[in-house]
Z-matrix of the N, CA and C atoms (Angstrom, degrees):
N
C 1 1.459
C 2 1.517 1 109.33
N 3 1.203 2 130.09 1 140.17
C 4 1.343 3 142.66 2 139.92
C 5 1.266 4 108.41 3 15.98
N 6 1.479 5 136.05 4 173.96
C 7 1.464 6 135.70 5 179.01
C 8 1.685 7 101.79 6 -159.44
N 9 1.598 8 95.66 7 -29.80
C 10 1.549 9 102.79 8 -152.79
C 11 1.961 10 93.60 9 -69.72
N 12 1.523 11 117.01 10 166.37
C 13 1.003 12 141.92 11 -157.94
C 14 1.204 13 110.65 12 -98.34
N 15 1.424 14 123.49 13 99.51
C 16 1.448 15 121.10 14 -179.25
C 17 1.463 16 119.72 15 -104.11
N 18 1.555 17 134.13 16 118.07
C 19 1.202 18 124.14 17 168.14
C 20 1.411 19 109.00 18 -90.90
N 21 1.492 20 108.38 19 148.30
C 22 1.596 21 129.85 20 172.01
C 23 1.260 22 115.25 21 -146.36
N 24 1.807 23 88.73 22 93.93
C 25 1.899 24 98.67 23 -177.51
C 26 1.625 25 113.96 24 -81.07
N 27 1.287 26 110.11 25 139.57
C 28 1.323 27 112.22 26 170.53
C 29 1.659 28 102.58 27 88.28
N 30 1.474 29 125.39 28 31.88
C 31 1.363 30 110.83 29 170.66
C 32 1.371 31 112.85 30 -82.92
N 33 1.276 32 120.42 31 172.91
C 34 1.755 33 153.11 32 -143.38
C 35 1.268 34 104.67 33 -165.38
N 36 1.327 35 100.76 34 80.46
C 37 2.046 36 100.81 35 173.58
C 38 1.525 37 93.02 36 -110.37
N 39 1.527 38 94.61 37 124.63
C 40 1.651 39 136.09 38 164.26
C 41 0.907 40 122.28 39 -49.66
N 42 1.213 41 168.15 40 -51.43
C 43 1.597 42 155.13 41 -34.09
C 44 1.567 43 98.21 42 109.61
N 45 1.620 44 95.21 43 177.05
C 46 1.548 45 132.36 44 160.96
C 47 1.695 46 116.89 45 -48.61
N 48 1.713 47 120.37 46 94.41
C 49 1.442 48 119.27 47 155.82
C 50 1.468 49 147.35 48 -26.91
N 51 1.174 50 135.87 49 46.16
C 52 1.625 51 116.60 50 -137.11
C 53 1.433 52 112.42 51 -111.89
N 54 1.683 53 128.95 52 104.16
C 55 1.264 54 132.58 53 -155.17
C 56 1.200 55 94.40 54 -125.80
N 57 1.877 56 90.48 55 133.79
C 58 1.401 57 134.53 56 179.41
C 59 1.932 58 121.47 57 -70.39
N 60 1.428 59 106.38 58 82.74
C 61 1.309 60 105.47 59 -155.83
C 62 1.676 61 119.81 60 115.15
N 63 1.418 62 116.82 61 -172.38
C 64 1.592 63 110.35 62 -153.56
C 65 1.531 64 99.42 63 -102.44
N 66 1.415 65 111.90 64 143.32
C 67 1.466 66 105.28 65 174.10
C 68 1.766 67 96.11 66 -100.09
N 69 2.076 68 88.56 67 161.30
C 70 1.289 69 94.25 68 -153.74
C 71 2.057 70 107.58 69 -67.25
N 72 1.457 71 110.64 70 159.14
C 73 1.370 72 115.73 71 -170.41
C 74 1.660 73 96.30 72 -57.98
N 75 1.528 74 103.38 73 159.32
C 76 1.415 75 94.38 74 177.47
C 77 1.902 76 95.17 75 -129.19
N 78 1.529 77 118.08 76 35.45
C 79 1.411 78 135.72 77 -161.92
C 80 2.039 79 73.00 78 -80.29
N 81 1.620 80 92.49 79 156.50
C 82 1.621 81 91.72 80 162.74
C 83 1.365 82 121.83 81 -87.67
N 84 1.341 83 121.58 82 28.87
C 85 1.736 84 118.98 83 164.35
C 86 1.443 85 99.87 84 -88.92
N 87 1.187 86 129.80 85 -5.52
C 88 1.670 87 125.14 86 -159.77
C 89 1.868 88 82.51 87 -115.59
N 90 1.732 89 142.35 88 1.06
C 91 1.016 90 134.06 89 150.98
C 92 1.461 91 137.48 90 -56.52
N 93 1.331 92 122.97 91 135.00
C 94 1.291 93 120.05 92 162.37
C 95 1.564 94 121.26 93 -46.65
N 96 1.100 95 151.58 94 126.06
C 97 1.536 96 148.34 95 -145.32
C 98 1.906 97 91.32 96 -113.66
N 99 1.261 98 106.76 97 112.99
C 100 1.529 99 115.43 98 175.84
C 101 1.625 100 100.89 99 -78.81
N 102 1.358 101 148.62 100 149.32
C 103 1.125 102 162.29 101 149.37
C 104 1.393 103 121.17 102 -81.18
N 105 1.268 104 129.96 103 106.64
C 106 1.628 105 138.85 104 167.65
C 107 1.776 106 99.35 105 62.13
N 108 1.100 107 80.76 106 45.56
C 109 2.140 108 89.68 107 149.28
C 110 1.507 109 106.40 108 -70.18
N 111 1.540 110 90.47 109 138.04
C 112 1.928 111 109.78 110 -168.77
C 113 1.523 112 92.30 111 -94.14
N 114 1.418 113 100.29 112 138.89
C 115 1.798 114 114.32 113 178.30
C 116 1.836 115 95.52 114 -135.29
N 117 1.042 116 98.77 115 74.41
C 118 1.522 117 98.61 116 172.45
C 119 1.667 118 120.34 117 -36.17
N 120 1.156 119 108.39 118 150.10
C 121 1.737 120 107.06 119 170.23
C 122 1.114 121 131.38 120 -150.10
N 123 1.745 122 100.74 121 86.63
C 124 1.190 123 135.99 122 149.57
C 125 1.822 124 108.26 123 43.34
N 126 1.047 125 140.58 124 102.99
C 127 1.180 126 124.94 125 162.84
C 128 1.474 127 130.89 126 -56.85
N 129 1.592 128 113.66 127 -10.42
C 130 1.711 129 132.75 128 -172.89
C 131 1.958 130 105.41 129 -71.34
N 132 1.901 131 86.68 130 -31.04
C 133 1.661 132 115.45 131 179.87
C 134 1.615 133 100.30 132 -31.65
N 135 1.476 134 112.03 133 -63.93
C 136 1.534 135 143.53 134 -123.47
C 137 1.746 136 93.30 135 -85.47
N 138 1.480 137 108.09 136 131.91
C 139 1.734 138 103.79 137 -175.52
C 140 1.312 139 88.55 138 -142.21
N 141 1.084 140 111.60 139 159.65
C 142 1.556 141 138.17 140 156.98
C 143 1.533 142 103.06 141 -33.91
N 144 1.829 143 113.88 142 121.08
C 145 1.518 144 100.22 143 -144.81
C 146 2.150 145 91.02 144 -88.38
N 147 1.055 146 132.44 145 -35.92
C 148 1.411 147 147.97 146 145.69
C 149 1.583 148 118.97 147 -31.17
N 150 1.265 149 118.86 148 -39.60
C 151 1.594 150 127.28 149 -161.14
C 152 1.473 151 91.72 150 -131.84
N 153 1.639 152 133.51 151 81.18
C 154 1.597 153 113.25 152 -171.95
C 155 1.311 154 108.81 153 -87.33
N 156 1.194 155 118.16 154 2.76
C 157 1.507 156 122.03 155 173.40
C 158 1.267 157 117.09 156 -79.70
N 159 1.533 158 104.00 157 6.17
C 160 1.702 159 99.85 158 -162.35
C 161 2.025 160 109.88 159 -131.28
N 162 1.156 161 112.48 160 102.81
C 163 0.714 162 100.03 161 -152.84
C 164 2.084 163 114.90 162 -69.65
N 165 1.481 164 109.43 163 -156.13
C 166 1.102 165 66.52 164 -164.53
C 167 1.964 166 104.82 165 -126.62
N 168 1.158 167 105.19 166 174.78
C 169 1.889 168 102.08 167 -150.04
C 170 1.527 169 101.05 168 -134.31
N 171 1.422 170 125.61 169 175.53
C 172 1.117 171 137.42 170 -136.88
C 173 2.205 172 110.00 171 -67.85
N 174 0.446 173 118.92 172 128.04
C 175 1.953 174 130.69 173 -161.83
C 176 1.493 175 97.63 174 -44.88
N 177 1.229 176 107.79 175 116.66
C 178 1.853 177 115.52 176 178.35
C 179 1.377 178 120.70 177 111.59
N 180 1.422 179 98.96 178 -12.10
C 181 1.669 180 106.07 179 -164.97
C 182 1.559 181 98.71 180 -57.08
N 183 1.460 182 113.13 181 -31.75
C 184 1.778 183 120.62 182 178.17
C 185 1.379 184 93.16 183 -137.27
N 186 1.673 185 92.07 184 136.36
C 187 1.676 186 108.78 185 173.16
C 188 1.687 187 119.98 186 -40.74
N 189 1.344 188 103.29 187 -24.81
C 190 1.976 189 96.52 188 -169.45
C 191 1.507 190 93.96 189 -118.18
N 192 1.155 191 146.40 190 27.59
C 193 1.537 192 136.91 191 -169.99
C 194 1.358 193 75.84 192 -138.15
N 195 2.140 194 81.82 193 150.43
C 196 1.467 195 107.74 194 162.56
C 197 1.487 196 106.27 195 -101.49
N 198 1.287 197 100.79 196 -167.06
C 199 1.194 198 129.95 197 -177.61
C 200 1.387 199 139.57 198 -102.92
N 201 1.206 200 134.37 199 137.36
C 202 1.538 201 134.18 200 164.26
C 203 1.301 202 125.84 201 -76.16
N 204 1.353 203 113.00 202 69.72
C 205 2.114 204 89.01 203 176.45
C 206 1.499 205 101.58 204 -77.17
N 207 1.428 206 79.45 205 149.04
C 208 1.948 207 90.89 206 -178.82
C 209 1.656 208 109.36 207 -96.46
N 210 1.637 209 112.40 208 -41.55
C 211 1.225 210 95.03 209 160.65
C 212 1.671 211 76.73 210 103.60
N 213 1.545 212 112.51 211 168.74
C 214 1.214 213 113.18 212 176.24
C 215 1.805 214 106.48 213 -120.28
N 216 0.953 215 133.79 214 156.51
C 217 1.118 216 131.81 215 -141.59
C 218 1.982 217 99.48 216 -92.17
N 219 0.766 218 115.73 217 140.83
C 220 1.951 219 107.90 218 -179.88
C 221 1.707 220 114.88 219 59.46
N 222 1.465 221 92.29 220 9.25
C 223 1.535 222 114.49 221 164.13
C 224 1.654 223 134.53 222 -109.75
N 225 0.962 224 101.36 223 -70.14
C 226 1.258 225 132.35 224 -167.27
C 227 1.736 226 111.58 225 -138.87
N 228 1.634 227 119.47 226 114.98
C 229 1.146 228 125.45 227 163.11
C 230 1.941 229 139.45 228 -55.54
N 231 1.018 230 131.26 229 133.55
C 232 1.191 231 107.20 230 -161.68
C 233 1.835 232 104.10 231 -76.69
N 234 1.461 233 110.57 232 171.47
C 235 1.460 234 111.18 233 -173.02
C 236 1.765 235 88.79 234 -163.67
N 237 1.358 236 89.57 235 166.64
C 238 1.904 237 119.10 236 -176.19
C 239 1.260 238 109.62 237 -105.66
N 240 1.267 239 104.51 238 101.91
C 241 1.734 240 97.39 239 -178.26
C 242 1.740 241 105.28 240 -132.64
N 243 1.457 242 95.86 241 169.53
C 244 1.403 243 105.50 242 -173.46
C 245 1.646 244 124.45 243 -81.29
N 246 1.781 245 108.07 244 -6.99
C 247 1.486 246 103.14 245 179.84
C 248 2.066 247 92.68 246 73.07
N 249 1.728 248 88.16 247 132.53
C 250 1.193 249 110.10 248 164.42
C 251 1.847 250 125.57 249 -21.42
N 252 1.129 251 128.38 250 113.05
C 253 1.609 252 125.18 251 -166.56
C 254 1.348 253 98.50 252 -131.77
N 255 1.681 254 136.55 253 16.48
C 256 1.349 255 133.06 254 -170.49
C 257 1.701 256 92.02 255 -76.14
N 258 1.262 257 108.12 256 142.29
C 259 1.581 258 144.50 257 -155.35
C 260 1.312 259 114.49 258 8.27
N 261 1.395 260 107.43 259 43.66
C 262 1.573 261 107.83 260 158.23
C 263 1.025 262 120.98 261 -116.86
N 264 1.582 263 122.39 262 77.47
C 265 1.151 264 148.38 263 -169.61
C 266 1.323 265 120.49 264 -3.00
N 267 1.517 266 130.37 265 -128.05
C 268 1.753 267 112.73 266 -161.68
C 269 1.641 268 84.98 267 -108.72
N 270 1.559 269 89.80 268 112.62
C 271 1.917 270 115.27 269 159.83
C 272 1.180 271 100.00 270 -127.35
N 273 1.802 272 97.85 271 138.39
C 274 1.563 273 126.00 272 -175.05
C 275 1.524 274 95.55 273 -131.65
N 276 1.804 275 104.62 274 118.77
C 277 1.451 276 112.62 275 -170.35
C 278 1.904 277 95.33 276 -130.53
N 279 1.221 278 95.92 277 161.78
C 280 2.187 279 114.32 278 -139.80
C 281 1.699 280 89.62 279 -130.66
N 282 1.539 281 99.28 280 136.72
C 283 1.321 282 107.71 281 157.27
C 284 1.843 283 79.97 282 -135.88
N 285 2.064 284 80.74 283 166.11
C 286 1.537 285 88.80 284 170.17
C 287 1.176 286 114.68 285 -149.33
N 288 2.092 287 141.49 286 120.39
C 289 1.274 288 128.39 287 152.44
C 290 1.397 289 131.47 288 -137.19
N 291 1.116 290 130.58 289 -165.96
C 292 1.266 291 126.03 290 -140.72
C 293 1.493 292 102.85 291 -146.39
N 294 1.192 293 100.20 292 105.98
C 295 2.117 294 109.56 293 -176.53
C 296 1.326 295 106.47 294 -132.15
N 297 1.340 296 103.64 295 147.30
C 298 1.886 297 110.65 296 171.68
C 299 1.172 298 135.23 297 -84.37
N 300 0.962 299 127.82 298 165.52
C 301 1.751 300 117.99 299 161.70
C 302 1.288 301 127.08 300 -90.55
N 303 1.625 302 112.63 301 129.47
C 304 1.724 303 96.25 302 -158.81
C 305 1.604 304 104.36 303 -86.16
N 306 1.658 305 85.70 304 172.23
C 307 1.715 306 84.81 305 -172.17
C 308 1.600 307 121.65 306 -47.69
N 309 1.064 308 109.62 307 -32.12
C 310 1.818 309 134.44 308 -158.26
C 311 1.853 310 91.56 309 -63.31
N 312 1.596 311 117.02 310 -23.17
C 313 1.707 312 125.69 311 -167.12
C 314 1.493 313 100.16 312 -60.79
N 315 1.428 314 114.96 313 135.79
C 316 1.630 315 105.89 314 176.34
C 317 1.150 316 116.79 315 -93.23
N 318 1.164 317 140.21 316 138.15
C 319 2.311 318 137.30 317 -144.60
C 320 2.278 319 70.35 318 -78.88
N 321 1.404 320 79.93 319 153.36
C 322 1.331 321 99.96 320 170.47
C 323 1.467 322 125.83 321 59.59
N 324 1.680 323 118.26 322 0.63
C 325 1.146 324 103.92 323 -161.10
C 326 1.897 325 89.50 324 -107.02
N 327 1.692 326 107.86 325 -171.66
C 328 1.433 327 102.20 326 -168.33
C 329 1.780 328 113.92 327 -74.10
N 330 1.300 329 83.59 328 142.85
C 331 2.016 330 100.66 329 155.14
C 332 1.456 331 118.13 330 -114.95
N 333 1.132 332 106.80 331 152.07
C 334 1.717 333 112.01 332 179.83
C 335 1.581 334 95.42 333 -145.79
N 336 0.950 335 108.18 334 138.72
C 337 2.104 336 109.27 335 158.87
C 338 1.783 337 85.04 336 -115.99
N 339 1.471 338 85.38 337 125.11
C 340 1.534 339 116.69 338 152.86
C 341 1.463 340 132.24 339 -104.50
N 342 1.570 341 110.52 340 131.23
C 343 1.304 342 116.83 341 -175.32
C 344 1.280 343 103.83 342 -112.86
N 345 1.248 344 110.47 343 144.04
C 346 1.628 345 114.83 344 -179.75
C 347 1.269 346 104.20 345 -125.44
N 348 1.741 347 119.41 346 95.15
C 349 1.662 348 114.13 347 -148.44
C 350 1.605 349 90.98 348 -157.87
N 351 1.477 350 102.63 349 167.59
C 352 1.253 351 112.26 350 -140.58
C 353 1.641 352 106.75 351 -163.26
N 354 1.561 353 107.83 352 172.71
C 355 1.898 354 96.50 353 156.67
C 356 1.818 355 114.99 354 -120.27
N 357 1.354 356 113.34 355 165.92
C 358 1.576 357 106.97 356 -162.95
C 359 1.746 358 75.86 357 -131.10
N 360 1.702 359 98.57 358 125.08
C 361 0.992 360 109.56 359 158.79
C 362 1.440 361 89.26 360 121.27
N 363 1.865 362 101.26 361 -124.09
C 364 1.482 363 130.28 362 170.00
C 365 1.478 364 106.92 363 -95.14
N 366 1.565 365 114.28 364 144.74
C 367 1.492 366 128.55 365 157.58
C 368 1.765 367 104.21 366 -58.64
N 369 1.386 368 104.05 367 153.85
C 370 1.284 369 117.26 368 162.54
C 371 1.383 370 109.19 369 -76.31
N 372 1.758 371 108.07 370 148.13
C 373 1.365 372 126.88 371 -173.15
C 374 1.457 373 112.48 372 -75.58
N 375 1.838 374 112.38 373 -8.13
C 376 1.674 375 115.07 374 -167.46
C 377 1.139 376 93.18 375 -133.16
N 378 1.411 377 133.25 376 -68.11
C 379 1.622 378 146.72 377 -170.47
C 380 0.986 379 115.34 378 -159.73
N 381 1.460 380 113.76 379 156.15
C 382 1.295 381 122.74 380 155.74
C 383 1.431 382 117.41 381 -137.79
N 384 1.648 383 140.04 382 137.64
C 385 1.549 384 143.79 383 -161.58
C 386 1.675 385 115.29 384 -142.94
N 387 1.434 386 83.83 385 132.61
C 388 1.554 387 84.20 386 173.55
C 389 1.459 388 107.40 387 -128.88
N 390 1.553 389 106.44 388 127.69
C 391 1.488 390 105.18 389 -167.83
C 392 1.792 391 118.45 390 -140.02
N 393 1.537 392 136.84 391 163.87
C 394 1.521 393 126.04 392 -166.36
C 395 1.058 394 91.40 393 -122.93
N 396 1.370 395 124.05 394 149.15
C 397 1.382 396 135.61 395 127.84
C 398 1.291 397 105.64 396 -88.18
N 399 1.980 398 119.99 397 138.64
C 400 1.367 399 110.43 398 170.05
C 401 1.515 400 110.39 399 -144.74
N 402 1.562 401 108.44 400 117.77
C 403 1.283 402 96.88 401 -174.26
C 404 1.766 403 129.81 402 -125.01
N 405 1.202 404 150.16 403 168.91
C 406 0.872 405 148.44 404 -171.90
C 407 1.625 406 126.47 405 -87.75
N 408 1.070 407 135.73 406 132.48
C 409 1.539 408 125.62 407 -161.09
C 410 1.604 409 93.57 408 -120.99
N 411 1.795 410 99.65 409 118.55
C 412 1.317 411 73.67 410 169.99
C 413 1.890 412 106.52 411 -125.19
N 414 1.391 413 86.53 412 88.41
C 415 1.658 414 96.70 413 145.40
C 416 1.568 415 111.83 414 51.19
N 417 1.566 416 116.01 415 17.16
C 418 1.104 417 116.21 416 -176.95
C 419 1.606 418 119.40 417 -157.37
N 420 1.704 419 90.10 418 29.15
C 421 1.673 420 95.54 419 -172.03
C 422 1.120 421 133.56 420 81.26
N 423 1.922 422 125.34 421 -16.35
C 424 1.487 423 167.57 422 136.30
C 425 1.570 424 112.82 423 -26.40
N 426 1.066 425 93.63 424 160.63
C 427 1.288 426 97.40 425 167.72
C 428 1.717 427 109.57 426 -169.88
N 429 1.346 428 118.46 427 137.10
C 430 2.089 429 111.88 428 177.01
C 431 1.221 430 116.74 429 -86.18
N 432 1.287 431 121.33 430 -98.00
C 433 1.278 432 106.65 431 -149.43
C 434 1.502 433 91.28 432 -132.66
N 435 1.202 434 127.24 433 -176.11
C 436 1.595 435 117.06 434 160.07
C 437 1.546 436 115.08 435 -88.95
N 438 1.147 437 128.24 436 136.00
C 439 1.778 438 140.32 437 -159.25
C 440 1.892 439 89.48 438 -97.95
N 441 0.940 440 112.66 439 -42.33
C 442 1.521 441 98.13 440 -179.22
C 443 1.725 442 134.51 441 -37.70
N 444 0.928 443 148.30 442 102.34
C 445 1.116 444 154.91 443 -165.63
C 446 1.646 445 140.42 444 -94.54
N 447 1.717 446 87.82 445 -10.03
C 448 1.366 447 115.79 446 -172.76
C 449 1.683 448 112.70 447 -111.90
N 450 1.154 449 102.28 448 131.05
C 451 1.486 450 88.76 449 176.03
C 452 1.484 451 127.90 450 -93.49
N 453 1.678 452 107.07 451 170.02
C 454 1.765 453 103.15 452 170.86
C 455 1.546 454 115.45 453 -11.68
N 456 1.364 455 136.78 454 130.56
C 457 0.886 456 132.18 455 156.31
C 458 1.485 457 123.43 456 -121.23
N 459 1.507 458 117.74 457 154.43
C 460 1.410 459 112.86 458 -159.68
C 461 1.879 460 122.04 459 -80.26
N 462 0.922 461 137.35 460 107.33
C 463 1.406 462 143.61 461 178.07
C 464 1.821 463 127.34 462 -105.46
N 465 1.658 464 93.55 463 36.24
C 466 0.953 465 78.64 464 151.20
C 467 1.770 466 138.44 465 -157.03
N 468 1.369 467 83.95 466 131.67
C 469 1.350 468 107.80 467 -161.39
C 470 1.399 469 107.62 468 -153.68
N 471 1.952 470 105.46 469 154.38
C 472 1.707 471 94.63 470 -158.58
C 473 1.488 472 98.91 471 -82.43
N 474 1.534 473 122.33 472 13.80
C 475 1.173 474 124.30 473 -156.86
C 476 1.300 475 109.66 474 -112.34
N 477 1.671 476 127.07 475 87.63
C 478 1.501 477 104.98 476 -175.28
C 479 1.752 478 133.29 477 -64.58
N 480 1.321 479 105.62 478 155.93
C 481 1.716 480 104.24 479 -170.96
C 482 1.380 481 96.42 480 -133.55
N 483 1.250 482 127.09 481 172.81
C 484 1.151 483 142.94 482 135.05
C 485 1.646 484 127.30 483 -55.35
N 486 1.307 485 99.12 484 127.85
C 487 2.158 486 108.31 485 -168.57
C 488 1.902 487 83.60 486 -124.41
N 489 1.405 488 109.17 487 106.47
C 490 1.567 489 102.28 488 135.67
C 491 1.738 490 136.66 489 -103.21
N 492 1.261 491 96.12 490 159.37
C 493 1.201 492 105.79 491 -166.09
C 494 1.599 493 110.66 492 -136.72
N 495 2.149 494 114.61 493 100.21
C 496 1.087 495 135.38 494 -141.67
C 497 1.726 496 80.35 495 -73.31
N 498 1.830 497 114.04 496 138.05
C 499 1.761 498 109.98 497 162.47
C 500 1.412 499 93.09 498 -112.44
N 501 1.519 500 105.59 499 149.03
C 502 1.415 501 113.11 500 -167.58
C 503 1.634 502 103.71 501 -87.35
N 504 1.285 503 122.08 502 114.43
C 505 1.460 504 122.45 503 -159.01
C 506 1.682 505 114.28 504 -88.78
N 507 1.415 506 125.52 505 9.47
C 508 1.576 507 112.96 506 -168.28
C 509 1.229 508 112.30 507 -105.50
N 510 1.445 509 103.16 508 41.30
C 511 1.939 510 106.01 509 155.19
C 512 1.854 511 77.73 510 -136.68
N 513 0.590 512 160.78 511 77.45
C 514 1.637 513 154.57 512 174.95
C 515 1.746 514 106.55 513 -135.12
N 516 1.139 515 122.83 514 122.58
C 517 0.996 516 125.55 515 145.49
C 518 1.799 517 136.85 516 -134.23
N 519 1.196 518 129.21 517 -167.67
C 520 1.446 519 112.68 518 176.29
C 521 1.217 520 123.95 519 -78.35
N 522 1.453 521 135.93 520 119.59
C 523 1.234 522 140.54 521 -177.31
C 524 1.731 523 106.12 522 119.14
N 525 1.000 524 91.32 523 -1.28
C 526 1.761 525 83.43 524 -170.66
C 527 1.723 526 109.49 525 -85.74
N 528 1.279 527 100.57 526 147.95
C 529 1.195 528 113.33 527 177.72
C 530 1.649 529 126.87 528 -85.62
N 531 1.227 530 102.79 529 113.92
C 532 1.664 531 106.46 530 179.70
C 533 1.647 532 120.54 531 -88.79
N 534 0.825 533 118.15 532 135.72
C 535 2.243 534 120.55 533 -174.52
C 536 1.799 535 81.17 534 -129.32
N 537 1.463 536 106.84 535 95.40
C 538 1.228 537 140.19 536 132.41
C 539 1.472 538 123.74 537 -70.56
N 540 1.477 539 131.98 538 140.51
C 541 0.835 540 144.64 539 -45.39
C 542 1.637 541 124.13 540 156.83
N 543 1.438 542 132.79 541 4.27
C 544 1.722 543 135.53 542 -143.19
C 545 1.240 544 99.70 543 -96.56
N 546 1.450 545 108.27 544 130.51
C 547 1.614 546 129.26 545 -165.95
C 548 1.859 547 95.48 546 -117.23
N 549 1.114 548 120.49 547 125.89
C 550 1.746 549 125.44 548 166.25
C 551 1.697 550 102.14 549 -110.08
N 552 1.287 551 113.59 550 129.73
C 553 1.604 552 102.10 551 -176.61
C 554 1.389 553 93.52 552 -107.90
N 555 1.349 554 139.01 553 143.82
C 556 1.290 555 105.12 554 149.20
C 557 1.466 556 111.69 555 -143.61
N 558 1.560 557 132.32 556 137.51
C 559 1.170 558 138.89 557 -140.89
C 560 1.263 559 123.28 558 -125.64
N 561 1.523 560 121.27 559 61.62
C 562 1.740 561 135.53 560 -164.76
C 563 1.603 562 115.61 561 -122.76
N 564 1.681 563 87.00 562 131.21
C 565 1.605 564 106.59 563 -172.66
C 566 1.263 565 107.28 564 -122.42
N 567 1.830 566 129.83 565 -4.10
C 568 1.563 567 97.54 566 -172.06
C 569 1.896 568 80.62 567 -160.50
N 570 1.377 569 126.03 568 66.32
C 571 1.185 570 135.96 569 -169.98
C 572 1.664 571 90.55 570 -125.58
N 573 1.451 572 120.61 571 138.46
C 574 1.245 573 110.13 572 154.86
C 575 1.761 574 103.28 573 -119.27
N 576 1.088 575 142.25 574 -8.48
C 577 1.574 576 116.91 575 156.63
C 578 1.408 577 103.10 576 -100.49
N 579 1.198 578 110.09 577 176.93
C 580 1.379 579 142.22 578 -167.68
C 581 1.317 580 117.21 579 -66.77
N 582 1.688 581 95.43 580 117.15
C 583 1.840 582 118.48 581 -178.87
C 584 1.185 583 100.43 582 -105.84
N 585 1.282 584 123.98 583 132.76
C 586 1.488 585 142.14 584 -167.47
C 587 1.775 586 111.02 585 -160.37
N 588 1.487 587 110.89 586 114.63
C 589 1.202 588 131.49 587 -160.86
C 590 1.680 589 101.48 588 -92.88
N 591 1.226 590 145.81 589 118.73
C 592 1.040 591 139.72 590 -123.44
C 593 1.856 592 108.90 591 -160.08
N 594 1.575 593 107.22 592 120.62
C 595 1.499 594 101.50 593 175.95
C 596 1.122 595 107.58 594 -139.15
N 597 1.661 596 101.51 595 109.91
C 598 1.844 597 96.43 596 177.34
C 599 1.065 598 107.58 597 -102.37
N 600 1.188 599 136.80 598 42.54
C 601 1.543 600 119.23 599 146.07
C 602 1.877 601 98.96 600 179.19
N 603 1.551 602 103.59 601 128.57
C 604 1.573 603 118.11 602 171.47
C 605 1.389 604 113.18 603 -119.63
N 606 1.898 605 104.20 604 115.25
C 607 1.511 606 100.83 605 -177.92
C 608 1.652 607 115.60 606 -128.72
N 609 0.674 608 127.86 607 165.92
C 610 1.661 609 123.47 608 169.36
C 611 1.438 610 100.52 609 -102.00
N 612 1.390 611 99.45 610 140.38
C 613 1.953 612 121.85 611 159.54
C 614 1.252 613 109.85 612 -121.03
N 615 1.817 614 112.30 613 102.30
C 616 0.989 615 109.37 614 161.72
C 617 1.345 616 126.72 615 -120.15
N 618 1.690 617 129.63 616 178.32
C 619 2.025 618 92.65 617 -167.34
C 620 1.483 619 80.55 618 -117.59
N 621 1.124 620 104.37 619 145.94
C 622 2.003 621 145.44 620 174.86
C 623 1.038 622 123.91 621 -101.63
N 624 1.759 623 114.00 622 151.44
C 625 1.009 624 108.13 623 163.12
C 626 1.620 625 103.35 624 -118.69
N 627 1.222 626 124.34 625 121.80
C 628 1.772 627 107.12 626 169.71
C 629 1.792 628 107.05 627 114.68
């Protein structure tokens, strides 16, 4: 039979299809591979990184935890912030949660958690950092190493940006569970209004197939 390659745009088959030989696999190795698909994560995610049963409540309530602003609704979006830190020198405050990788994740290919974070108010007079721990659970009460690869990075500015932070992917596969990890440092000695270390939005980019 024939071999050569025939296109026929716009067909209209009537009846019963019936092809001579295998149609192509439709497994996701035979997918186009998307690069740094956004998987947002949920701020509801985010718990008391020490107490994970607890979720988590207004910035200061405990010296090392952040905060939930909720934001007012058709107003203002909610965000994770660190609560007022003007001249109380270098405080580093913790949220903590725990998301999977969906099936669609390709084993080995890249992860990043992105923060899109900022300061509300005034910049700090020394620093300000926003940084992950991210680690792998494996399914047995265990835990390896930390996957994060990137270090503290600087946030502060009244201008929010995007901060990634490369996770090292060659124990990674789909379904696995990640215990992340978000550190706000913020480092002020001679501010008199309000320094507030600030993350409105934490997402993963990972590339997929499906």
């Amino acid at each position: 039979m024939p071999t050569d390659t025939v296109r026929l745009p716009n067909v209209v088959i009537e009846g019963d299809l019936k092809v001579a030989g295998a149609l192509p696999s439709t497994a996701r190795t035979y997918l186009t591979q998307d690069n740094n698909a956004r998987y947002a994560i949920p701020w509801t995610f985010w718990r008391i990184w020490d107490s994970l049963t607890t979720n988590l409540t207004t910035p200061g309530v405990s010296a090392d935890d952040l905060g939930l602003i909720q934001g007012t609704f058709g107003t203002g979006s909610p965000s994770i912030q660190s609560g007022d830190l003007k001249n109380a020198g270098s405080t580093t405050r913790y949220a903590r949660c725990q998301i999977f990788l969906p099936p669609e994740f390709v084993t080995l290919e890249s992860v990043t958690v992105r923060a899109h974070a900022g300061m509300v108010t005034t910049v700090a007079s020394t620093a300000a950092t926003i940084d992950f721990e991210v680690y792998r659970s494996n399914s047995e009460t265990g835990i390896g190493s930390d996957l994060c690869s990137t270090s503290a990075t600087t946030i502060n500015s009244l201008t929010f940006a995007d901060k990634d932070f490369t996770i090292t992917p060659t124990t990674l596969n789909p379904g696995d569970l990640l215990d992340i990890r978000m550190a706000i440092l913020v480092n002020d000695t001679a501010t008199g209004t309000a320094v507030i270390g600030c993350a409105g939005a934490v997402e993963l980019l990972l590339d997929i197939k499906g």
